[in-house]
PyMOL Python script that loads the backbone (N, CA, C, O; Angstrom):
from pymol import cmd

cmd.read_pdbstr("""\
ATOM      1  N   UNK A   1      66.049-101.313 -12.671  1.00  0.00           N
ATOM      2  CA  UNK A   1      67.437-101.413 -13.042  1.00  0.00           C
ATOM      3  C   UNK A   1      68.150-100.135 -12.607  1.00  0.00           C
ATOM      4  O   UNK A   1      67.629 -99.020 -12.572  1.00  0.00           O
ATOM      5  N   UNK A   2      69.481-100.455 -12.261  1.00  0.00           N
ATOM      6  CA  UNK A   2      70.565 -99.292 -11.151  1.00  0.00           C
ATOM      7  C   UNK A   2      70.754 -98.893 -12.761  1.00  0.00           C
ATOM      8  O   UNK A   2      70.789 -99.649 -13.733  1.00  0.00           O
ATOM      9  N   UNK A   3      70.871 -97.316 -12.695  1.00  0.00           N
ATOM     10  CA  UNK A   3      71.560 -96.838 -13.718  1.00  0.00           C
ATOM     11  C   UNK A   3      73.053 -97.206 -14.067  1.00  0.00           C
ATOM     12  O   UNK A   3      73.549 -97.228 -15.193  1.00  0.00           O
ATOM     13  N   UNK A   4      73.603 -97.460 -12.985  1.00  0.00           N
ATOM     14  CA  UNK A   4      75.193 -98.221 -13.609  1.00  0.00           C
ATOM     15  C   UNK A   4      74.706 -99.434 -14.342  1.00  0.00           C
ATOM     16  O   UNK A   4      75.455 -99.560 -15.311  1.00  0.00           O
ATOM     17  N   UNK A   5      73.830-100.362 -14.339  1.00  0.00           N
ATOM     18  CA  UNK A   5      73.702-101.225 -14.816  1.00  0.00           C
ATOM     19  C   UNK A   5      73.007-101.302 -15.866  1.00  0.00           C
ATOM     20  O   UNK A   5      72.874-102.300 -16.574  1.00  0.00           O
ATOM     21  N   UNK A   6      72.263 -99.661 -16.102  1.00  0.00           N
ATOM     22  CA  UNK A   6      72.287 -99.249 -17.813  1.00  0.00           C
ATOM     23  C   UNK A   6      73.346 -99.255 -18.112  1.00  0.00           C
ATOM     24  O   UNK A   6      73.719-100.029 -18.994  1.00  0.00           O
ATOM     25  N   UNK A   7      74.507 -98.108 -17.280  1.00  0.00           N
ATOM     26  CA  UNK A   7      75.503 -98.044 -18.577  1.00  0.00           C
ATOM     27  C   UNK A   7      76.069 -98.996 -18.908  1.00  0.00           C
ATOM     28  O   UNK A   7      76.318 -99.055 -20.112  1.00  0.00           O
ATOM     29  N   UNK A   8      76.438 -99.933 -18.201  1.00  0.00           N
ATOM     30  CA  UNK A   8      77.717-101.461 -18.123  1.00  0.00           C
ATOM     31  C   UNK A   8      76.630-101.969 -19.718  1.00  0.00           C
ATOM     32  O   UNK A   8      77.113-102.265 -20.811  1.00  0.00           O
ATOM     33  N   UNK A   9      75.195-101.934 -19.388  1.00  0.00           N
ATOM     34  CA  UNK A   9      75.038-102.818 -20.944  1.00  0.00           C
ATOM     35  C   UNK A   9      74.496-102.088 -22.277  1.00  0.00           C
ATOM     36  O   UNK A   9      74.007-102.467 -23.341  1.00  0.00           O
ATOM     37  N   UNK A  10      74.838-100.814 -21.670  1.00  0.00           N
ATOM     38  CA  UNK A  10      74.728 -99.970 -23.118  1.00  0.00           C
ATOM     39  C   UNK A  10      76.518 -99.911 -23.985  1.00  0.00           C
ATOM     40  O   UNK A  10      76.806 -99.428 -25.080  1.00  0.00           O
ATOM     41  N   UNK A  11      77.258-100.480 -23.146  1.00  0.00           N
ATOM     42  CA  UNK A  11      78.840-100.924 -23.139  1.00  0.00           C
ATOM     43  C   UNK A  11      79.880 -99.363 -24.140  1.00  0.00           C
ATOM     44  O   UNK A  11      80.407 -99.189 -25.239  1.00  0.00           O
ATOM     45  N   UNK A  12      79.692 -98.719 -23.066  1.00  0.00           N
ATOM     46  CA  UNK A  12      80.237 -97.236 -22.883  1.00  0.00           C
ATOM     47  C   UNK A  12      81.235 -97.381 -22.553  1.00  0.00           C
ATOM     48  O   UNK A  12      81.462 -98.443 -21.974  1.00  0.00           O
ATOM     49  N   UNK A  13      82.514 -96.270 -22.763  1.00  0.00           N
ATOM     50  CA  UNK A  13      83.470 -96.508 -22.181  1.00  0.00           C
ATOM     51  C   UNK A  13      83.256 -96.324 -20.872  1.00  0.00           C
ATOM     52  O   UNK A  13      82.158 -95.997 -20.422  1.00  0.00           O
ATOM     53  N   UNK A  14      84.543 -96.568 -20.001  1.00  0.00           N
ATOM     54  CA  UNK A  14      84.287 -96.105 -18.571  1.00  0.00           C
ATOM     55  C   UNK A  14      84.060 -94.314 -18.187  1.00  0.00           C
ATOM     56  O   UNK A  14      83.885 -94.034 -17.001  1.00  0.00           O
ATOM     57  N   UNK A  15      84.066 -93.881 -18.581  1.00  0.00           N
ATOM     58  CA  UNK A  15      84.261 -91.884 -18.630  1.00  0.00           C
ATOM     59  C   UNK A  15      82.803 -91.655 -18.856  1.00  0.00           C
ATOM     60  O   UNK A  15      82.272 -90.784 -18.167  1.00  0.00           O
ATOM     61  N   UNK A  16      82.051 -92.338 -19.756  1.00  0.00           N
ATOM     62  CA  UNK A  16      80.460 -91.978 -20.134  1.00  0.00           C
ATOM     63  C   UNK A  16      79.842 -92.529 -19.353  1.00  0.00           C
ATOM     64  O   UNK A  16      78.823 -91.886 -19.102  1.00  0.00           O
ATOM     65  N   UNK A  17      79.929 -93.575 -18.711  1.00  0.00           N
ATOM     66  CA  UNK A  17      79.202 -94.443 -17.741  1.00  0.00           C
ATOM     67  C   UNK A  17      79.213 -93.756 -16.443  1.00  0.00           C
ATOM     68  O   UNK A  17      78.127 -93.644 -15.873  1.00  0.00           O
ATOM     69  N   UNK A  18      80.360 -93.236 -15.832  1.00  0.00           N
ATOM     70  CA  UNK A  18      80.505 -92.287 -15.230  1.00  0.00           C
ATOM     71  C   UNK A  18      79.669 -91.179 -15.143  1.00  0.00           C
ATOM     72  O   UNK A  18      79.237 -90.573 -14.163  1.00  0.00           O
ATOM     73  N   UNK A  19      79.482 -90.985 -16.606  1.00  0.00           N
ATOM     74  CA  UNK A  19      79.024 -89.697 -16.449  1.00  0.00           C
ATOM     75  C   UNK A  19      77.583 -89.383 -16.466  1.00  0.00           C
ATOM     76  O   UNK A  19      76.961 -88.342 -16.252  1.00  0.00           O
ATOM     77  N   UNK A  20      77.232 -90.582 -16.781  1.00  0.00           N
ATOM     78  CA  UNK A  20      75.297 -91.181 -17.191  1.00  0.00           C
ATOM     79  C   UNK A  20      75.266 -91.452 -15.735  1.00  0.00           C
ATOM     80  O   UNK A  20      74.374 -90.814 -15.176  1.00  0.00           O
ATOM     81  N   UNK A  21      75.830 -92.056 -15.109  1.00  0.00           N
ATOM     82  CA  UNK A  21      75.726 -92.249 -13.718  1.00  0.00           C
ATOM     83  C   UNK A  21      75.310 -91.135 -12.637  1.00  0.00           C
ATOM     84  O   UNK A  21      74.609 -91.013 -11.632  1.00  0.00           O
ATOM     85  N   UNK A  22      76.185 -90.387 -13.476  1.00  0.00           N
ATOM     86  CA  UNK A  22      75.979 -89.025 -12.029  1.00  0.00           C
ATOM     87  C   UNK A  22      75.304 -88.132 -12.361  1.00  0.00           C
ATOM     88  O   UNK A  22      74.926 -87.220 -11.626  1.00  0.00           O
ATOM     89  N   UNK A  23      74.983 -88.312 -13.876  1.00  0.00           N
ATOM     90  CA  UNK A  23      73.505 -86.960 -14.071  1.00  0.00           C
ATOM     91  C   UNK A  23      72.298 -88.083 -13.760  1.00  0.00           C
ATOM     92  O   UNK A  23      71.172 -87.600 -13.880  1.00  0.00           O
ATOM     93  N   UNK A  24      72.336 -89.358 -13.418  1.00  0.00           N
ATOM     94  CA  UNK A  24      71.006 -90.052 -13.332  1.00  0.00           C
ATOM     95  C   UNK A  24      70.678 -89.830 -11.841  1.00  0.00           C
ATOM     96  O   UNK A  24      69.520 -89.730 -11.435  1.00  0.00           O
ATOM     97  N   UNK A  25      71.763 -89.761 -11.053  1.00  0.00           N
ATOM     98  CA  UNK A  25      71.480 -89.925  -9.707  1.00  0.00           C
ATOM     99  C   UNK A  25      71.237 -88.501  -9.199  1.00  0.00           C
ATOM    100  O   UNK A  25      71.137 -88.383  -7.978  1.00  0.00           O
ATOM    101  N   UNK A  26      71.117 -87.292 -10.030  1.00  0.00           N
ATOM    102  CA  UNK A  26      71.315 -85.667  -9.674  1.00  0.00           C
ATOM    103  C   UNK A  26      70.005 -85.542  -9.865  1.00  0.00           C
ATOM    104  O   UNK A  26      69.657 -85.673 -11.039  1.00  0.00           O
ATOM    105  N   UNK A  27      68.904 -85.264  -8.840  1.00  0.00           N
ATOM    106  CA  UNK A  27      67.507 -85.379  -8.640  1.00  0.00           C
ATOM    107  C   UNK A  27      67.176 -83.980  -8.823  1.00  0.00           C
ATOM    108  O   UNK A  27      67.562 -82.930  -8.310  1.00  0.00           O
ATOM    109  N   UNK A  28      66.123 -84.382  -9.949  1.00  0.00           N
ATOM    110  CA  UNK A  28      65.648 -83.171 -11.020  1.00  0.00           C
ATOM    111  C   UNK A  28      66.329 -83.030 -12.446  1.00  0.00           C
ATOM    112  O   UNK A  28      65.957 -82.188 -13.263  1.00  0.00           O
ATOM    113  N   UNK A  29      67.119 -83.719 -12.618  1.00  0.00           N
ATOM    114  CA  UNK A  29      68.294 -83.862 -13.863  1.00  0.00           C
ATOM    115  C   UNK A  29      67.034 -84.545 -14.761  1.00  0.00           C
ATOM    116  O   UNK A  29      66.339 -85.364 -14.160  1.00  0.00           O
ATOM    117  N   UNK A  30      66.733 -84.269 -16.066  1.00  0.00           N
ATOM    118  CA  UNK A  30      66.051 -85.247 -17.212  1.00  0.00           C
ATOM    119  C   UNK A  30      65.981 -85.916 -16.734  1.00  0.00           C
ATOM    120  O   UNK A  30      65.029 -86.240 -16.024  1.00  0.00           O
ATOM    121  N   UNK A  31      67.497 -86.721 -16.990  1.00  0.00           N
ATOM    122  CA  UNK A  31      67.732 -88.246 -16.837  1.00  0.00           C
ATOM    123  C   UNK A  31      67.159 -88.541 -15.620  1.00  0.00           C
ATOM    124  O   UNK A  31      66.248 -89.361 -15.505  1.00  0.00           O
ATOM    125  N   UNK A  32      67.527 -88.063 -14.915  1.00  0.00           N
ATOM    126  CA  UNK A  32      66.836 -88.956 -13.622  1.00  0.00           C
ATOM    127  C   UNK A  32      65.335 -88.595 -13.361  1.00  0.00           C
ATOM    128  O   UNK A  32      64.834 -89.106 -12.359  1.00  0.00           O
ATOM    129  N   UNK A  33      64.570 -87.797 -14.119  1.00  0.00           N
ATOM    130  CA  UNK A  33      63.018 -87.848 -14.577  1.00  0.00           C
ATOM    131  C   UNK A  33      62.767 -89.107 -15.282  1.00  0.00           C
ATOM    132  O   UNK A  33      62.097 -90.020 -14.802  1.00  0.00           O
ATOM    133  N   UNK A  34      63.373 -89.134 -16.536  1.00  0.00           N
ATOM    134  CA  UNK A  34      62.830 -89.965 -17.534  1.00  0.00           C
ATOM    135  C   UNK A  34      63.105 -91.559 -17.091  1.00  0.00           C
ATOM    136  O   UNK A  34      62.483 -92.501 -17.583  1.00  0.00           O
ATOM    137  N   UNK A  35      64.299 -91.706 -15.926  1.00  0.00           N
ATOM    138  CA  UNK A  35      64.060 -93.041 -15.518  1.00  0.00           C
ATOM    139  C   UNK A  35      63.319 -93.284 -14.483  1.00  0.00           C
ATOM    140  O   UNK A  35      62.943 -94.422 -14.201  1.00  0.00           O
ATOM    141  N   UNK A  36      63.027 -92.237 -13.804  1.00  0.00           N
ATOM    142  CA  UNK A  36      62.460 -92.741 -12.867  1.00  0.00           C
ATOM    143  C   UNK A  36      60.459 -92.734 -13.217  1.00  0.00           C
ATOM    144  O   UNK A  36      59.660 -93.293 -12.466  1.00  0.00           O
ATOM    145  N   UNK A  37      60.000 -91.847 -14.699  1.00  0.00           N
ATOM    146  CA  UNK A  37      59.059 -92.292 -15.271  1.00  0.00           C
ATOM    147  C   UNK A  37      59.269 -93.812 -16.018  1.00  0.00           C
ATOM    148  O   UNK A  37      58.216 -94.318 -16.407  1.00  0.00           O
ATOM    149  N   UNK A  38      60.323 -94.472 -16.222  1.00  0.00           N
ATOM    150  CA  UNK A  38      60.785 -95.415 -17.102  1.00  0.00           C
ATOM    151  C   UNK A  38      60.204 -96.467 -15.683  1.00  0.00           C
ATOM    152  O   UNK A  38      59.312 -97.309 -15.789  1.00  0.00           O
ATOM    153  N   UNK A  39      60.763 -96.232 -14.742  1.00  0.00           N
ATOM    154  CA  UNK A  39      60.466 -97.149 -13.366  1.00  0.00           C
ATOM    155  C   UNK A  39      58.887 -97.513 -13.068  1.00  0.00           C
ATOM    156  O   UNK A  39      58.350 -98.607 -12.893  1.00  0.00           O
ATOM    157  N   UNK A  40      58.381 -96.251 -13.076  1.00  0.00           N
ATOM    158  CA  UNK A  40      56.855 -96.327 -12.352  1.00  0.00           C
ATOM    159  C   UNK A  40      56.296 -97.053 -13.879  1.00  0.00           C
ATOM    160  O   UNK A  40      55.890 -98.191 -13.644  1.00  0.00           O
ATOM    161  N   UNK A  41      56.208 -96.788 -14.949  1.00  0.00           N
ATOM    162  CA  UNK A  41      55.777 -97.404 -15.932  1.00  0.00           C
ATOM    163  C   UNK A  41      55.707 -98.747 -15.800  1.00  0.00           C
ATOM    164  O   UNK A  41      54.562 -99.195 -15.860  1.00  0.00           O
ATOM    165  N   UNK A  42      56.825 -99.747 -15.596  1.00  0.00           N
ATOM    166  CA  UNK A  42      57.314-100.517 -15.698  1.00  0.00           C
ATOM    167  C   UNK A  42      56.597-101.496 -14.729  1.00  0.00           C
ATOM    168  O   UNK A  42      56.081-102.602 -14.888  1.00  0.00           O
ATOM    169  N   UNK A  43      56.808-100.423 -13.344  1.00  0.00           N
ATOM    170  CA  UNK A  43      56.129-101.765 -12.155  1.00  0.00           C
ATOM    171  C   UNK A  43      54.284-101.151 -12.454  1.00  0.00           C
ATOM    172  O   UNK A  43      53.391-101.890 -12.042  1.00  0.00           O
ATOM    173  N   UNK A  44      53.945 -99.985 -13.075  1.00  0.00           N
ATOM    174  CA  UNK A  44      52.335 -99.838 -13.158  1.00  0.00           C
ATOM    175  C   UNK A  44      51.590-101.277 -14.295  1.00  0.00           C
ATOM    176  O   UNK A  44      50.758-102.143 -14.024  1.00  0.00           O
ATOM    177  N   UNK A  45      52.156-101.058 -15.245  1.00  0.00           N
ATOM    178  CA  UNK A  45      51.810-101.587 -16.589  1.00  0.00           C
ATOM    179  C   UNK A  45      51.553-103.132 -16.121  1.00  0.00           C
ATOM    180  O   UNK A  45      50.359-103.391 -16.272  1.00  0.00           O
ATOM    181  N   UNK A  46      52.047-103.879 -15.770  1.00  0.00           N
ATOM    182  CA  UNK A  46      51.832-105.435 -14.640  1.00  0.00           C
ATOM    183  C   UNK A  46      50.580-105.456 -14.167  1.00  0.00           C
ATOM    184  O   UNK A  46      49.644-106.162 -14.540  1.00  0.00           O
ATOM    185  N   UNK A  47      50.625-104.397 -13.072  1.00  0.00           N
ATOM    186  CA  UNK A  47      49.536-104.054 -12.065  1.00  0.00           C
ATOM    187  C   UNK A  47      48.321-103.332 -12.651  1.00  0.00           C
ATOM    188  O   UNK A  47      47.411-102.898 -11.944  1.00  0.00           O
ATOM    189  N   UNK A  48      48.365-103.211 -14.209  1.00  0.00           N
ATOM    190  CA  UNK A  48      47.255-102.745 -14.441  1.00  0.00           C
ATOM    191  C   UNK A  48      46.689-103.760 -15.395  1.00  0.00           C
ATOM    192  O   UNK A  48      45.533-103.562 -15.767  1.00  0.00           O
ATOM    193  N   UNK A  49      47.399-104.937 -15.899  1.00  0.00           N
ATOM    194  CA  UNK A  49      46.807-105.870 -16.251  1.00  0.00           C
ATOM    195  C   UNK A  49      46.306-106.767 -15.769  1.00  0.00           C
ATOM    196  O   UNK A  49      45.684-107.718 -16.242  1.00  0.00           O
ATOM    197  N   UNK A  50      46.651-106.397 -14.479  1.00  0.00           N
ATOM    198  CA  UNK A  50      46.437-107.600 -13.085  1.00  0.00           C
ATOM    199  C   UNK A  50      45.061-107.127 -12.800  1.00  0.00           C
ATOM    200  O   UNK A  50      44.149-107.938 -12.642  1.00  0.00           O
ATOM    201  N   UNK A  51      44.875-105.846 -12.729  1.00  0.00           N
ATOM    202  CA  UNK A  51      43.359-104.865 -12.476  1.00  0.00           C
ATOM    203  C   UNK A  51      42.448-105.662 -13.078  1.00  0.00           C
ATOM    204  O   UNK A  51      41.684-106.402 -12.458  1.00  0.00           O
ATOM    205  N   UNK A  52      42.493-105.536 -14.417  1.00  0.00           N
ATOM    206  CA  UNK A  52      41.693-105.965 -15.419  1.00  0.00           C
ATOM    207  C   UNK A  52      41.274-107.687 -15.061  1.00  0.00           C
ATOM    208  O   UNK A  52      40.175-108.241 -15.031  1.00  0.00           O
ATOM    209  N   UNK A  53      42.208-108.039 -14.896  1.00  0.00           N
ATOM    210  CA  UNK A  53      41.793-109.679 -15.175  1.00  0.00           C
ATOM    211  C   UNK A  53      41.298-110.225 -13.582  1.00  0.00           C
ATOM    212  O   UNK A  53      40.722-111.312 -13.536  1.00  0.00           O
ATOM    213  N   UNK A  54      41.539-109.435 -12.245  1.00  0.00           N
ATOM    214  CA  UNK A  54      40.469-109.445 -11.374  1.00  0.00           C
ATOM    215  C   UNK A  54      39.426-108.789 -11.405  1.00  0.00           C
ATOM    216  O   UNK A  54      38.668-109.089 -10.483  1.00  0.00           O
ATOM    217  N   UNK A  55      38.983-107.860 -12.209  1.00  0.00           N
ATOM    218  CA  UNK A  55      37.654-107.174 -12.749  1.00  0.00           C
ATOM    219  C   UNK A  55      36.501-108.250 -13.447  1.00  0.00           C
ATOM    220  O   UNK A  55      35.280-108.306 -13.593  1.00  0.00           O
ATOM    221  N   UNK A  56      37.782-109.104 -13.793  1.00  0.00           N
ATOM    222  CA  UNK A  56      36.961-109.724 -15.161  1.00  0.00           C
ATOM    223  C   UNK A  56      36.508-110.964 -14.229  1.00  0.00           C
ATOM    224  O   UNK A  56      35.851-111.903 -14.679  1.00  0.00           O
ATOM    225  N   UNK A  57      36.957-110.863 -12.793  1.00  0.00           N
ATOM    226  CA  UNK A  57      36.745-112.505 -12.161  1.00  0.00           C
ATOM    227  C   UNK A  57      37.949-113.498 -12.157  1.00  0.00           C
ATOM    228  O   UNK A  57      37.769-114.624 -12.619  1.00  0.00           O
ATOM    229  N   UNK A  58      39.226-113.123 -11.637  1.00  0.00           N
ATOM    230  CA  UNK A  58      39.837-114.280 -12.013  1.00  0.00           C
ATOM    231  C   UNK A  58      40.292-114.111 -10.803  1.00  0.00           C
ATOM    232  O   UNK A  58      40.558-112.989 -10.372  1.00  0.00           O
ATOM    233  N   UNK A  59      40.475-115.497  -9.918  1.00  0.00           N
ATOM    234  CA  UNK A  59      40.558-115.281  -8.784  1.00  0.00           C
ATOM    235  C   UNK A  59      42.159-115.419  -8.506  1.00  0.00           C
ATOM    236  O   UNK A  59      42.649-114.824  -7.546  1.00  0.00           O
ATOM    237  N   UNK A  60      42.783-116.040  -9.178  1.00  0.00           N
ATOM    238  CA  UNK A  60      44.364-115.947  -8.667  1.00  0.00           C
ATOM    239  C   UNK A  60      44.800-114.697  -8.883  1.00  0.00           C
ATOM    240  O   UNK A  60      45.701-114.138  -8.257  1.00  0.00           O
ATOM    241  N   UNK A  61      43.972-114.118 -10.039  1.00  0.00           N
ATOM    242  CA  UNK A  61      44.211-111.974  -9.904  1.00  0.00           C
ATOM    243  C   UNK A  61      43.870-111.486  -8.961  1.00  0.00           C
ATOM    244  O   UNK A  61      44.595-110.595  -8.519  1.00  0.00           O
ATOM    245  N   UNK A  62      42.780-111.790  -8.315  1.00  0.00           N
ATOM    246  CA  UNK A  62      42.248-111.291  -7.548  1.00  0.00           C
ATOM    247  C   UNK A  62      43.528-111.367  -6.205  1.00  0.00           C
ATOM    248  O   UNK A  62      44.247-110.428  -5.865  1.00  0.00           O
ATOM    249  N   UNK A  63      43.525-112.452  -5.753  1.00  0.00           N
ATOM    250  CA  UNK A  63      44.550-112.721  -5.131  1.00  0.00           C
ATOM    251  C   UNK A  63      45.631-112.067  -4.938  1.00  0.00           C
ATOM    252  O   UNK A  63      45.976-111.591  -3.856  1.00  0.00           O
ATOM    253  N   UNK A  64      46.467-111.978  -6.375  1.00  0.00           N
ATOM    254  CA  UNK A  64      48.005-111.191  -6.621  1.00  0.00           C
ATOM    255  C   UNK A  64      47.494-109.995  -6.060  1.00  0.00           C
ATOM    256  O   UNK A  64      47.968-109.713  -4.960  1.00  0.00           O
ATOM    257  N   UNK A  65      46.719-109.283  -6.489  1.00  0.00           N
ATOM    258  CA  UNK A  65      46.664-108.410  -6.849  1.00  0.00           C
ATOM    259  C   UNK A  65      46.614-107.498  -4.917  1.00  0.00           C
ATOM    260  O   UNK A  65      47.274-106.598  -4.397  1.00  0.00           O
ATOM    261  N   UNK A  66      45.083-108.677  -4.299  1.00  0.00           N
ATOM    262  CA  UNK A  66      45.777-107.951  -2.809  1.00  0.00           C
ATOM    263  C   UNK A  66      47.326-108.067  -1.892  1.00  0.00           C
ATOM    264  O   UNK A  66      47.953-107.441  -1.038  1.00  0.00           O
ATOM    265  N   UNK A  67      47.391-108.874  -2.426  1.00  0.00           N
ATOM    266  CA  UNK A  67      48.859-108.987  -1.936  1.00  0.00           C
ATOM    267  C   UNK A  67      49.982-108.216  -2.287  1.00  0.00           C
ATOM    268  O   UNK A  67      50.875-108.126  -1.443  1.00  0.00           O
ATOM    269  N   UNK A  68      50.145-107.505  -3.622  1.00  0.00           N
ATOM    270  CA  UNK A  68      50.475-106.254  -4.065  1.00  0.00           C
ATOM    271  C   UNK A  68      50.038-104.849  -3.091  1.00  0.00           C
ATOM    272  O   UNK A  68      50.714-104.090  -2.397  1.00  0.00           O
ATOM    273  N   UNK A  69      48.735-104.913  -3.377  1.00  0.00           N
ATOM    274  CA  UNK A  69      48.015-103.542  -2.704  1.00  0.00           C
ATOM    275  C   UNK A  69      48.277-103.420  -1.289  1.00  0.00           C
ATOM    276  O   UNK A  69      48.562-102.309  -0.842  1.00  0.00           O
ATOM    277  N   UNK A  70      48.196-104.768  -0.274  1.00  0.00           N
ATOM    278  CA  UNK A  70      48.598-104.927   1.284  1.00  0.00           C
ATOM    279  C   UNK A  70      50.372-104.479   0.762  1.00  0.00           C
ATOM    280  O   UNK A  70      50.649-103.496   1.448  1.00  0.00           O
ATOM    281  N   UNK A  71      51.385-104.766   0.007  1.00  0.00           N
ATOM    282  CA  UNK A  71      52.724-104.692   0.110  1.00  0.00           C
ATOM    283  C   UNK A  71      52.910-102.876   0.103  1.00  0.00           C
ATOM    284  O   UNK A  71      53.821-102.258   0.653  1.00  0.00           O
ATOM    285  N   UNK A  72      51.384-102.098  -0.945  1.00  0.00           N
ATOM    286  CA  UNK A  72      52.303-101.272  -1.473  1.00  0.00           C
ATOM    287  C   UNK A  72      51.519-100.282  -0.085  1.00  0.00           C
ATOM    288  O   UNK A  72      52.205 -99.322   0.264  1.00  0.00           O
ATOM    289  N   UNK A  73      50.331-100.452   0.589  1.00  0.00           N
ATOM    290  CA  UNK A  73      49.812 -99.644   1.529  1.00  0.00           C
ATOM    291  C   UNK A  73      51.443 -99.932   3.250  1.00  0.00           C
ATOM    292  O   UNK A  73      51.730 -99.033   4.041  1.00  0.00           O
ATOM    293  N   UNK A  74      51.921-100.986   3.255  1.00  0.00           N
ATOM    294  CA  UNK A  74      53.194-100.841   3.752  1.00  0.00           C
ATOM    295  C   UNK A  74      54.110-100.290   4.103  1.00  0.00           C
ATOM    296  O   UNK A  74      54.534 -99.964   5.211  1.00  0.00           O
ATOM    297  N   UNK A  75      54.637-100.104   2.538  1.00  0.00           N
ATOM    298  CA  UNK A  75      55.897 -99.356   1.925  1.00  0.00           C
ATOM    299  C   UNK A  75      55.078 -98.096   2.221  1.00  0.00           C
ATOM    300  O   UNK A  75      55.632 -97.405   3.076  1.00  0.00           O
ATOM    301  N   UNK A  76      54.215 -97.719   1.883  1.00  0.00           N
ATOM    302  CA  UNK A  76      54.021 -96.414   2.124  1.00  0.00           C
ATOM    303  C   UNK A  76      53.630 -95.625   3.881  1.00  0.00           C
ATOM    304  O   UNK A  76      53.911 -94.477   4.224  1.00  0.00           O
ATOM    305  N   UNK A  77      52.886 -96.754   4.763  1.00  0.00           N
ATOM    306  CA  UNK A  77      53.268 -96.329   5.773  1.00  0.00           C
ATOM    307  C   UNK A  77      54.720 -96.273   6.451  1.00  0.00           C
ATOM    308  O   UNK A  77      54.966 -95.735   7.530  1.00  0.00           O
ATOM    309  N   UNK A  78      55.557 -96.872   5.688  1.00  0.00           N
ATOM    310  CA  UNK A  78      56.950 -97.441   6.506  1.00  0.00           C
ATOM    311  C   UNK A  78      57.783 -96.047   5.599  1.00  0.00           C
ATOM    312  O   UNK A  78      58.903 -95.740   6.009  1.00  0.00           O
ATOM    313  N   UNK A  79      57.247 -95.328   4.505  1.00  0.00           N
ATOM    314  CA  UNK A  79      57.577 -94.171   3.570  1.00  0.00           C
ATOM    315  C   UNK A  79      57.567 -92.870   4.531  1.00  0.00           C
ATOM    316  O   UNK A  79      58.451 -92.035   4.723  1.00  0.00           O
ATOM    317  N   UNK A  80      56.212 -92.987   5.091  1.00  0.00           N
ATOM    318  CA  UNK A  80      55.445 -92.086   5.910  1.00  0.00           C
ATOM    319  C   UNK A  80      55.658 -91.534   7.172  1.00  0.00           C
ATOM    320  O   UNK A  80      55.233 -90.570   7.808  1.00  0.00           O
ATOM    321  N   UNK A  81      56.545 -92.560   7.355  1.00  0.00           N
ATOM    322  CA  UNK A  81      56.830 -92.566   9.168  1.00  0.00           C
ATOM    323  C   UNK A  81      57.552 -91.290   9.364  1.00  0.00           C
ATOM    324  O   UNK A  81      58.326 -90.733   8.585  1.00  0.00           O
ATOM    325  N   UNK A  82      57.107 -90.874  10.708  1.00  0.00           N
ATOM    326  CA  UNK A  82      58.244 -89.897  10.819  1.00  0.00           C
ATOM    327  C   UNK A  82      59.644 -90.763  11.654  1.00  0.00           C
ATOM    328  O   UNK A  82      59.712 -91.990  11.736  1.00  0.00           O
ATOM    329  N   UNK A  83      60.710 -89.765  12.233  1.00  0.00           N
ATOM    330  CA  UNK A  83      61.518 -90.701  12.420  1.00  0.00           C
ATOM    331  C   UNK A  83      61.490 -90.809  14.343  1.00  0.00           C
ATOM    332  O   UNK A  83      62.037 -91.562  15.149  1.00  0.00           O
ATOM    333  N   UNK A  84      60.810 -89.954  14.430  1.00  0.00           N
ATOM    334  CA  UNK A  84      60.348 -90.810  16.027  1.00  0.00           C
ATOM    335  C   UNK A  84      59.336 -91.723  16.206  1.00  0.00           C
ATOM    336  O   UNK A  84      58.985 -91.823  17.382  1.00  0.00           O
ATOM    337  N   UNK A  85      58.840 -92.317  15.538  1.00  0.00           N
ATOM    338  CA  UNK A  85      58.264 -93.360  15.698  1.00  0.00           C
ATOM    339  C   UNK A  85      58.614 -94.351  15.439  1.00  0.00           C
ATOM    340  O   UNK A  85      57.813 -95.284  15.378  1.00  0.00           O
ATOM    341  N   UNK A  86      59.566 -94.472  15.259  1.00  0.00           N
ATOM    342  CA  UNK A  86      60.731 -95.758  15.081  1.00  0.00           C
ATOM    343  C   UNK A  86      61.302 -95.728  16.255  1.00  0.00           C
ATOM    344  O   UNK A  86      61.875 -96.796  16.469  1.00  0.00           O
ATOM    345  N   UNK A  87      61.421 -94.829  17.280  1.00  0.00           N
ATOM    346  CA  UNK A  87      62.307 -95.125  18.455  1.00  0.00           C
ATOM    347  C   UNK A  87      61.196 -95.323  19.564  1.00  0.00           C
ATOM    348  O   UNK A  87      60.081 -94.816  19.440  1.00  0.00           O
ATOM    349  N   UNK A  88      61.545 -96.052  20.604  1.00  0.00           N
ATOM    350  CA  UNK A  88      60.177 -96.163  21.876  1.00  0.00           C
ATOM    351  C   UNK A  88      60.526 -95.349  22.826  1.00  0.00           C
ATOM    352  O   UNK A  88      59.807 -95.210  23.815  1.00  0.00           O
TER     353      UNK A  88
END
""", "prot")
cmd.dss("prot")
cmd.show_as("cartoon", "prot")
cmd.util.cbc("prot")
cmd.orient("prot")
């Protein structure tokens, strides 16, 4: 979730929303620590129940679960790139 779209449903005036906005997006600010631990929590906690229940043998976990791991080894080479290797 976009931090504007915390504030719109924490239903702030417009001046605080504003202002939650721009200390969330100011990298190193709390706020933008504690959401962006709020983030990784959020998409880990899924993926670690998903762990478990292909541990345990379940094959549609098993399944999700590479299809996750192929998405996130991806994102991270496509993270990784430098930026001449995008041009030929």
């Amino acid at each position: 979730m976009r931090s504007a779209e915390i504030a719109v449903s924490m239903k702030w005036p417009p001046e605080r929303c504003r202002a939650f906005c721009i200390i969330a997006e100011l990298p190193g600010s709390s706020l933008a620590l504690m959401l962006a631990a709020a983030r990784a929590e959020g998409i880990a906690a899924p993926q670690i129940k998903l762990q478990e229940a292909a541990t345990a043998g379940n094959i549609d976990a098993i399944k999700a679960l590479q299809k996750i791991q192929a998405r996130n080894r991806f994102n991270e080479l496509v993270n990784y790139m430098d930026d001449d290797e995008f041009t030929p």
